[in-house]
C-alpha positions in Angstrom: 28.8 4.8 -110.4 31.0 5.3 -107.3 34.6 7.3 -107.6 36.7 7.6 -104.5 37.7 10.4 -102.9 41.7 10.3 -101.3 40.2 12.6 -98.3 38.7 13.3 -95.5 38.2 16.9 -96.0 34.2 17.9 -95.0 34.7 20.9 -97.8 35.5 18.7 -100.6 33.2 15.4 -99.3 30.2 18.2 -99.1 31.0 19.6 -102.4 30.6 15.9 -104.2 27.2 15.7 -102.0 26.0 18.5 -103.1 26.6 17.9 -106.9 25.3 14.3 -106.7 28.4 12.3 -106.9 28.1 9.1 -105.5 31.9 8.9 -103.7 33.0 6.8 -101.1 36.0 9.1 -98.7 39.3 7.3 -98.3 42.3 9.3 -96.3 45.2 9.5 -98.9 48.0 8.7 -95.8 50.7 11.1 -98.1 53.2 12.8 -96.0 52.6 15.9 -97.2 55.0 17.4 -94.6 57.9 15.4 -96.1 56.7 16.2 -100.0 56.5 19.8 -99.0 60.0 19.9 -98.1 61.0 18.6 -100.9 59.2 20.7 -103.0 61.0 24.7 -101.7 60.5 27.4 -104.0 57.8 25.6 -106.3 55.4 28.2 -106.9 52.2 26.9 -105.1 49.7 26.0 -107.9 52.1 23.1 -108.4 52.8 22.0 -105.0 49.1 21.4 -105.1 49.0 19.6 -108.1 52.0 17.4 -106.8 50.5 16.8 -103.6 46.6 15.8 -105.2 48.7 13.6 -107.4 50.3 11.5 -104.8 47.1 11.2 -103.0 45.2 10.2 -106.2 47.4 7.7 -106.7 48.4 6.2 -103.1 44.8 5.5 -103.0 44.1 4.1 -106.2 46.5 1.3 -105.9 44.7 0.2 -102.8 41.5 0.6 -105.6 41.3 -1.5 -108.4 39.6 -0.3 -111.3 38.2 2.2 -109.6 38.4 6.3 -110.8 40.0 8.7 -107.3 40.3 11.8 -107.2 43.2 13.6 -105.3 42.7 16.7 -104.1 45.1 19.5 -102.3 45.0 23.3 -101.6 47.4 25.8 -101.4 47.8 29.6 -100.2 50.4 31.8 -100.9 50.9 35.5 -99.9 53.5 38.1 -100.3 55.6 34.7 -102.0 55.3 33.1 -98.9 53.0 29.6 -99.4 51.1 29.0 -96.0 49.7 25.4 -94.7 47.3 25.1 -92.0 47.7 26.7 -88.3 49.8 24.5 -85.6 48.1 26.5 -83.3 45.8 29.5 -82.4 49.0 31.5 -81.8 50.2 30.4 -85.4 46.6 31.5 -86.7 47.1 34.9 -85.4 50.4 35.4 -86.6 48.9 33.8 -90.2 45.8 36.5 -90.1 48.6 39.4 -88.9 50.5 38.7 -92.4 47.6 38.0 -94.5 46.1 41.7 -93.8 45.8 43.9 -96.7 47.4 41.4 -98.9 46.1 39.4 -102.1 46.0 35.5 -100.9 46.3 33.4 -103.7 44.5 30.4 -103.3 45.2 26.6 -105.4 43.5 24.0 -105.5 44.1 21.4 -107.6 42.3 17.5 -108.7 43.3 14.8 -109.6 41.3 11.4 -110.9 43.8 8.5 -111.3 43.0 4.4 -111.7 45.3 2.0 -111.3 48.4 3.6 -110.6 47.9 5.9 -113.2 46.9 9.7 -113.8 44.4 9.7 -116.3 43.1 13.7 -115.8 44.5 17.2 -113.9 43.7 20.3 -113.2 44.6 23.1 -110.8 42.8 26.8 -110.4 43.8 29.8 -108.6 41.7 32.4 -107.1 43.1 35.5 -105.8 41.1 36.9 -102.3 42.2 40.3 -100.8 42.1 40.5 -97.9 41.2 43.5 -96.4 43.3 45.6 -92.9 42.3 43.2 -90.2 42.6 44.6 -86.7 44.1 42.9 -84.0 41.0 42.9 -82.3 39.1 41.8 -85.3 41.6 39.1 -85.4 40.9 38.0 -81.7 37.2 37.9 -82.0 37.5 36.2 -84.9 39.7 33.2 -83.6 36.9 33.3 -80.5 34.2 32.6 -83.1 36.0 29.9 -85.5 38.8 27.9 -83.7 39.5 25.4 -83.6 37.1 24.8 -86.8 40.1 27.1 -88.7 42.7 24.7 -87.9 41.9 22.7 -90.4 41.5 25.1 -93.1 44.9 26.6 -95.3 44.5 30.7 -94.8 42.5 30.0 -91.3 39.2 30.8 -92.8 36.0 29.2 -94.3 34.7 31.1 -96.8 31.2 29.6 -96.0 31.1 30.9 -92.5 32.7 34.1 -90.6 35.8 33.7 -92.8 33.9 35.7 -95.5 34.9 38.7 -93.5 38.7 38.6 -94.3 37.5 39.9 -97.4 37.3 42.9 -99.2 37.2 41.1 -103.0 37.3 37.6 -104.5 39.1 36.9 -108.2 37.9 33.2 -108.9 35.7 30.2 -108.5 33.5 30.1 -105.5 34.2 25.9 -105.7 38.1 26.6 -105.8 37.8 28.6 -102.6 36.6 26.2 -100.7 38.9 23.5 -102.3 38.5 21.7 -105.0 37.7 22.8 -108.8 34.6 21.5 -108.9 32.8 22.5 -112.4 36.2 21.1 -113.9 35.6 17.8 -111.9 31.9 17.1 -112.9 33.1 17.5 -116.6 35.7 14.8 -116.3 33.3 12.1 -114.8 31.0 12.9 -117.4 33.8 12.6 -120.0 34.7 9.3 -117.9 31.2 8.1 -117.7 30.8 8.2 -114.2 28.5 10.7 -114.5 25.3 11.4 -117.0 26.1 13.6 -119.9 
C-alpha cells in the first residue's frame, strides 16, 4: 500500500526509502511562520507535534481514504526554540549560540485520514554540542551551505554536521527527523505495512 507523506523534506522522503515504504511526497502548504507565532512559549516538543498535525491533516483532506503522515522538527537551546537559517549570516550567529550547549532536538509524526488524527508521536534527542570556534564555524558554513539552510540547528547529522558534536542522547532516526521505528509500527498496526 501507498501512505502519503505532507513533505518535501529529502531526510524524511529517504528515511521511508530506505525502510521500504511505498509513499507518494505531497508539500503540506501550512504556514508554519504564522502557527509558530501563535504558539510563544510552548515548549518545542509540542510545537512539533502541532505543526506535523496541521500538515497531516491539510493534506489528508485533499486525500481521501488515504493514511499521511505529518511530520515537523524542532530545536531548542538554552530555552530558546530555533527554525532554520534566513541566511549564512543567521547560520553563524545560530552555530555562535549553539556552542557548548545541549540542543534538544523534536521531531514529531503524525498519520491522519480524512480529516482526522488517527496516531501521534513526538521524540526528543538531546545533542551537545561541543566549543565551536569561529574558524571552525567559517569552514564549516564553506563546506555545507547552502545545503544547511534547509536543516533546523544548521547541520546534517549524515554529513560534516556530525562534527558539532561531542555526544548524542536519542534516536539516530529522530535526528535526522522523523521517529521512524515508532512510524513503521503504526503502518503495521494500520496494515499498510507486513507484520
Amino acid at each position: 500500500m501507498t501512505i502519503v507523506l505532507a513533505s518535501e523534506s529529502a531526510s524524511r522522503k529517504a528515511m521511508l526509502d530506505a525502510a521500504g515504504v511505498s509513499f507518494e511526497a505531497r508539500a503540506a502548504g501550512v504556514d508554519e511562520t504564522a502557527l509558530k507565532r501563535e504558539l510563544l512559549g510552548v515548549p518545542g516538543a509540542d510545537v512539533a507535534m502541532i505543526l506535523a498535525e496541521a500538515k497531516a491533516l491539510a493534506v489528508s483532506l485533499a486525500c481521501p481514504g488515504q493514511l499521511v503522515l505529518g511530520g515537523d522538527s524542532l530545536v531548542e537551546v538554552a530555552g530558546r526554540q530555533f527554525d532554520k537559517p534566513a541566511s549564512r549570516e543567521q547560520a553563524v550567529e545560530h552555530l555562535a549560540f549553539f556552542s557548548g550547549k545541549i540542543m534538544a532536538l523534536s521531531s514529531a509524526a503524525v498519520l491522519a485520514r480524512d480529516g482526522q488524527v488517527v496516531w501521534r508521536h513526538v521524540e526528543t534527542a538531546n545533542l551537545r554540542v561541543r566549543a565551536l570556534s569561529d574558524s571552525f564555524i567559517d569552514s564549516y558554513l564553506h563546506s555545507e551551505w547552502p545545503h544547511v539552510a534547509a536543516c533546523v540547528g544548521v547541520f546534517r547529522i549524515e554529513a560534516r554536521g556530525v562534527q558539532l558534536f561531542e555526544a548524542i542522547d536519542g534516536s539516530h532516526f529522530t535526528v535526522l527527523g522523523m521517529p521512524l521505528l515508532a512510524i513503521l509500527t503504526a503502518l503495521r498496526n494500520f496494515g499498510e505495512l507486513t507484520a
